[in-house]
C-alpha positions as CSV (number, residue, x, y, z in Angstrom):
1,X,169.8,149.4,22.4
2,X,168.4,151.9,25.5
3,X,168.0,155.0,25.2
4,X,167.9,155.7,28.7
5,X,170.2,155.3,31.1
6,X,169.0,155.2,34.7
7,X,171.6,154.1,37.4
8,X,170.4,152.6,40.4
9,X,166.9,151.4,41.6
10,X,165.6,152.8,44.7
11,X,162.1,155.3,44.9
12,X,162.1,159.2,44.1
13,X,161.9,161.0,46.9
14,X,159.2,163.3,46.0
15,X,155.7,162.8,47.6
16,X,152.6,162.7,45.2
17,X,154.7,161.5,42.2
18,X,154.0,158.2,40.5
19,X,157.0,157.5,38.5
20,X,159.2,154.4,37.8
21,X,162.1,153.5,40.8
22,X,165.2,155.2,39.6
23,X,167.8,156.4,42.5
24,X,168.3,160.5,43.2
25,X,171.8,160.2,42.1
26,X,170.9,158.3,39.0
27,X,172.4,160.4,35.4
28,X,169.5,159.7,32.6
29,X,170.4,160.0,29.1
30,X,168.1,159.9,26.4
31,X,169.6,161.2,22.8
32,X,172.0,163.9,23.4
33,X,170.5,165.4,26.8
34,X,171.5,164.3,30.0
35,X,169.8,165.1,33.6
36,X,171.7,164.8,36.7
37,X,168.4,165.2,39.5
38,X,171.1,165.4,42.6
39,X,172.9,168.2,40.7
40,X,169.8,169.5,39.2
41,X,171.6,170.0,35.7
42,X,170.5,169.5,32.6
43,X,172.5,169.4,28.9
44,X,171.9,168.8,25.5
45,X,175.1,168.0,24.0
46,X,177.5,170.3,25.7
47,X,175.1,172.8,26.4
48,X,173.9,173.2,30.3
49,X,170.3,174.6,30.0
50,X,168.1,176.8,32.6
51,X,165.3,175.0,33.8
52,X,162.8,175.8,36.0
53,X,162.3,172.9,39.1
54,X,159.3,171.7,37.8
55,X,160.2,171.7,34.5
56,X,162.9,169.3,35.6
57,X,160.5,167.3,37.1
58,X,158.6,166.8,33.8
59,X,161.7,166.3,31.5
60,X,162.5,163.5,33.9
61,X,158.9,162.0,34.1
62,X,159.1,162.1,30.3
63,X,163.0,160.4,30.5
64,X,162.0,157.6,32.5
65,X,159.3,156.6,29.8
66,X,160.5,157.5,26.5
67,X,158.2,156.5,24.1
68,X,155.3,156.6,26.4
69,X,152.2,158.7,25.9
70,X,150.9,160.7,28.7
71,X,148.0,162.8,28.7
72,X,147.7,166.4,30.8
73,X,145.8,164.8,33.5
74,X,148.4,162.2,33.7
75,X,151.4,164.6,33.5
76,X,149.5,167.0,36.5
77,X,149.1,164.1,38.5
78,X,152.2,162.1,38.3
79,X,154.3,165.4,38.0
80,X,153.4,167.9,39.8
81,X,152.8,167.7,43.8
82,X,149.5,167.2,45.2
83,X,147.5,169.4,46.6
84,X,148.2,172.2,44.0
85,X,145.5,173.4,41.5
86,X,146.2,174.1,38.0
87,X,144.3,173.8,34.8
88,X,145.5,170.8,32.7
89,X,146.8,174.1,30.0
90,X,149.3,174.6,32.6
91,X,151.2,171.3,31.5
92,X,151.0,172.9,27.6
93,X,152.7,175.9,29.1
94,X,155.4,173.9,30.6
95,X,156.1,171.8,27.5
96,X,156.0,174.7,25.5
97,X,159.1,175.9,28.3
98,X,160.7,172.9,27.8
99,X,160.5,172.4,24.1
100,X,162.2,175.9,24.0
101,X,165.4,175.2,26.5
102,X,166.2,171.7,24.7
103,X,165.6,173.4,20.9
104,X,168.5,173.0,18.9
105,X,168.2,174.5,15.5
106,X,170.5,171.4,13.8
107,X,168.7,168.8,15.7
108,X,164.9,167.3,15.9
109,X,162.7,168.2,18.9
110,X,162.6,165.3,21.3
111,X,159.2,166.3,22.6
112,X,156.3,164.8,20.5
113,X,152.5,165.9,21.3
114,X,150.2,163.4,20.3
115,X,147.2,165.4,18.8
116,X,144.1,164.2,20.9
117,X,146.1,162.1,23.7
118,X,149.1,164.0,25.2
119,X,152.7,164.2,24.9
120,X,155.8,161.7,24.5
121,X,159.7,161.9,24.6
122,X,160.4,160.4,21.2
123,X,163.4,158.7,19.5
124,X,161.6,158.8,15.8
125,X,162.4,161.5,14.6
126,X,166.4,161.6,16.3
127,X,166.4,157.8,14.5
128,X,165.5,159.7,11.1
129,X,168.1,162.4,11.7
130,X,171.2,160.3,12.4
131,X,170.5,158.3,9.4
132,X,170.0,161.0,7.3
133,X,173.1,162.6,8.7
134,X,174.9,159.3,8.7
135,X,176.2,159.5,12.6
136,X,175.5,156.6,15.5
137,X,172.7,156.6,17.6
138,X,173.9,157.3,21.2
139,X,172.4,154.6,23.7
């Protein structure tokens, strides 16, 4: 079972980003959120959430390797365009941003940090909440 769903295989079009081939129309699912890049839109469950561009960026980063842990330099390099300066506290900033448009008081937070190595987009804790709940796991 996946708990992604990229459609398509050709690069990202954005320069100074190492990240998996996926196409620019692709949909990704992972749990109940869903990012269309074209469209820039992204839900969790039915809900359409504001995110900044870059914080777009990340939450895709993150979708493409769920499981994965990535530490801030990582994230600033992979993520965010070369050429700019920030602090590797900026990337804490934006999870912290993220972590509060995908909250859902009834479900777990998707985001993991990784004390001493970085963050993930984890499944463990959505696993543990479905079968406590007794529902199916998307995929």
């Amino acid at each position: 079972m996946s708990n992604i769903d990229p459609v398509g295989d050709t690069a990202i079009d954005n320069p100074g980003i190492d990240q998996p081939t996926v196409s620019d129309d692709a949909i990704l699912r992972f749990m109940d959120i869903e990012l269309d890049w074209r469209g820039h839109r992204v839900r969790r469950g039915r809900r359409l959430l504001q995110l900044s561009t870059l914080d777009v960026r990340l939450l895709r980063f993150l979708m493409l390797s769920p499981g994965e842990v990535f530490t801030r330099d990582e994230i600033l390099r992979r993520v965010w365009p070369q050429g700019v300066y920030v602090c590797d506290r900026t990337v804490d900033v934006h999870m912290a941003a993220l972590r509060k448009a995908l909250h859902d008081p009834h479900l777990p937070d998707p985001v993991r940090t990784v004390r001493g190595r970085g963050y993930s987009l984890d499944c463990i804790e959505w696993a543990n909440h479905v079968e406590a709940v007794g529902a199916e796991v998307p995929g």
